[in-house]
N, C-alpha and C positions, 0 to 999 in steps of 0.2 A: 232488391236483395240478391245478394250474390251466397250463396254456400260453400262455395269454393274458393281458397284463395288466389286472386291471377299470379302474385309470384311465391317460387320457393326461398326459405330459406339459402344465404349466402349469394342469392340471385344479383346480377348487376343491376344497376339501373339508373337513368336518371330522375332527376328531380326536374319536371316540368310541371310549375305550377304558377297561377295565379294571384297565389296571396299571397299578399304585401309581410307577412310574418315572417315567410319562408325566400323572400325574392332574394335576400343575400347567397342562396346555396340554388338561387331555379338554374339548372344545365350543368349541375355538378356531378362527377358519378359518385355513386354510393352503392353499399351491398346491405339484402334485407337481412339485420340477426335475428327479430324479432315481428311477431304479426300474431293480431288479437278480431276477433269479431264484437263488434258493437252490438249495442242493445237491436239498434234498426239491423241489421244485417250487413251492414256494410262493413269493410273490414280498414284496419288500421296500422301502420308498421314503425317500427324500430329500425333507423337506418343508420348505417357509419357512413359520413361524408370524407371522401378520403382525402380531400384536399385541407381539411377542418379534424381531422381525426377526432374527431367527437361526433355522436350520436341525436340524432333529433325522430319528432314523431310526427309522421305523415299520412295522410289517408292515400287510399291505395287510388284515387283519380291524380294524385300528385305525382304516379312515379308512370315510367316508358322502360320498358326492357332493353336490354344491350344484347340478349342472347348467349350471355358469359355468366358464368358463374366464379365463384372465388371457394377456395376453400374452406372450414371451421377449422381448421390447424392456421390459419392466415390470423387470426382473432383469436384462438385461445390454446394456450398451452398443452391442454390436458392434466396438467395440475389437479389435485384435488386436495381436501380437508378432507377429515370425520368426524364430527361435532357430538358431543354430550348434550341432554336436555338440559342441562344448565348451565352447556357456551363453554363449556371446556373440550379444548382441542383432543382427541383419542388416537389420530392417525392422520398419516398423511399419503399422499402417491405424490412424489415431488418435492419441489420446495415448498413450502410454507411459509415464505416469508413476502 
């Protein structure tokens, strides 16, 4: 059981891994958007594969750091909505569309 997660958020990293699920993207870089802890303690990540620009889920024995980071302006606008409880737009910061 690990408490701490080994990488940060936007962190580079490859994907070195063993299984056959993920062998199409093993030694691709990717950056973490995303990381959750498992029931056992082990943790889990949400990664952009950049050469795939989509998004896959990886446990954290599947990734190698690069020692680089990327930025969250690199992946998201800053954009936002304001939402009513019943899904009606109220506001926005940006576009909305």
């Amino acid at each position: 059981m690990n408490d701490e997660p080994r990488f940060g958020f936007y962190e580079k990293v490859r994907v070195t891994t063993a299984n056959p699920d993920l062998a199409d993207i093993h030694g691709m870089l990717s950056a973490v958007l995303g990381r959750a802890q498992n029931d056992d303690g082990s943790w889990g990540y949400a990664i952009h594969v950049y050469e795939r620009s989509t998004t896959y889920s990886v446990a954290e024995s599947e990734l190698t750091s690069t020692g680089d980071h990327a930025l969250r302006s690199d992946f998201y606008s800053g954009d936002s909505i304001r939402v009513s409880r019943d899904g009606e737009i109220t506001g926005s910061s940006g576009r909305t569309t």
